[in-house]
C-alpha positions in Angstrom: 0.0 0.0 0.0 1.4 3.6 -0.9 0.6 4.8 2.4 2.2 6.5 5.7 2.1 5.0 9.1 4.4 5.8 11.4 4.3 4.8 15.7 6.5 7.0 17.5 9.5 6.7 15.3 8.2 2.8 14.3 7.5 2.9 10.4 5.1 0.2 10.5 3.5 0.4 6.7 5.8 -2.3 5.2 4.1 -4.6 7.3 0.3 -3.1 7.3 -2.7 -6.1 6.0 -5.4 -4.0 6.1 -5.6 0.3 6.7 -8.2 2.4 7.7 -8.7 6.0 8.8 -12.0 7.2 9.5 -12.9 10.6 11.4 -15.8 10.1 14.6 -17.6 13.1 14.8 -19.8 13.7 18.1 -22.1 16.5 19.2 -20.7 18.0 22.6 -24.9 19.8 23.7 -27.6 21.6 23.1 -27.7 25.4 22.4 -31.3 27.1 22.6 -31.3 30.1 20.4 -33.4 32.9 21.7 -36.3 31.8 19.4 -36.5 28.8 21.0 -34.4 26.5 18.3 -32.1 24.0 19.6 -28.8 23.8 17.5 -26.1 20.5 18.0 -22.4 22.2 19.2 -20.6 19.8 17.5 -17.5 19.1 19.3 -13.7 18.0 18.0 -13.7 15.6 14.9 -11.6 12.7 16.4 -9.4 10.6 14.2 -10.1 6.8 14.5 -6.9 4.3 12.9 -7.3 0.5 12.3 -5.0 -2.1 10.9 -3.9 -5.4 11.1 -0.6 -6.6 9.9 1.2 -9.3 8.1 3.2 -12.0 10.2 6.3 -10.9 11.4 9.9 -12.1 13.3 10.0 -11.8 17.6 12.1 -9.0 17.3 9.6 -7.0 15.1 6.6 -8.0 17.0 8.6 -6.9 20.2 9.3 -3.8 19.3 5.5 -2.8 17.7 4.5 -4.0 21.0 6.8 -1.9 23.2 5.8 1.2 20.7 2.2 0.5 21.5 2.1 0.1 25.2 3.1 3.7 25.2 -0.4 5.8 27.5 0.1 8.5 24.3 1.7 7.8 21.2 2.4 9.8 18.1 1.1 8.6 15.0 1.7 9.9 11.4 -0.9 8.1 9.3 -1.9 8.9 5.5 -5.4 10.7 5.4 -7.7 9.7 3.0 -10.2 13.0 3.7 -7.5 15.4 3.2 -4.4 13.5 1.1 -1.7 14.5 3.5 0.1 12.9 5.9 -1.4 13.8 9.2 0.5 13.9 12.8 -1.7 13.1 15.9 -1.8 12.3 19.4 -3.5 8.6 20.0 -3.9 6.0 22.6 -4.4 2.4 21.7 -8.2 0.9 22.4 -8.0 -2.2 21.7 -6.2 -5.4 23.0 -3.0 -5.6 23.0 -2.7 -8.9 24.7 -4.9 -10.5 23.2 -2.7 -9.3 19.2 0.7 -9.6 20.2 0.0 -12.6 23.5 2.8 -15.3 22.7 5.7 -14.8 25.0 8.8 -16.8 24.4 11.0 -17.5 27.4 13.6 -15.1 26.6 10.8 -12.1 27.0 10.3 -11.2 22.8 6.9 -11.5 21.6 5.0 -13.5 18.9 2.2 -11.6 16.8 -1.0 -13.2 16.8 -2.7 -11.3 14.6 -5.5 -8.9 15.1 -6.9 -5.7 14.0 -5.3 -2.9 16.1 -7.2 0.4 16.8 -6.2 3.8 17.7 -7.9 7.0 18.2 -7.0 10.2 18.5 -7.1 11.6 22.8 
């Protein structure tokens, strides 16, 4: 794919399955006008990143695990809205565990597989 994702410093497209960027949008209240109307404040669009990836060695799969245990991570990420490369502030929402949860005996980590989800804090 001819696309952009970086974690941290991690380039992880080489090993991306599947991609996908999608915006949440969410309505923060209710304003009343004076003539009685009520109008949705519509509060910060919120990017949303999903992927799975390819198999990969114990060293890789140890290091995109360590990059994603991170509380806050920076992610670059193609956008397809806007065609740019886009720099945000995300935490990861799904299970970690559950993607990368083979532990060899010497600590690295074997990828399950998974789809992986981040959104934007």
């Amino acid at each position: 794919m001819d696309i952009t994702l970086k974690i941290g410093t991690l380039d992880v497209h080489k090993k991306l399955s599947t991609y996908s960027v999608q915006r949440e949008v969410s309505y923060s209240k209710i304003i009343v006008t004076m003539d009685d109307e009520e109008h949705a404040a519509r509060s910060k669009d919120r990017y949303i990143v999903a992927f799975s990836l390819f198999p990969m060695t114990e060293n890789e799969a140890t290091a995109y695990c360590n990059a994603l245990h991170a509380s806050a991570i920076d992610v670059t990420f193609s956008d397809p809205y806007t065609k740019s490369d886009v720099t945000k502030t995300m935490r990861v929402t799904s299970n970690l565990d559950a993607a990368f949860a083979l532990v060899s005996v010497d600590g690295k980590r074997r990828h399950k597989g998974g789809e992986i989800q981040l959104r934007e804090i």
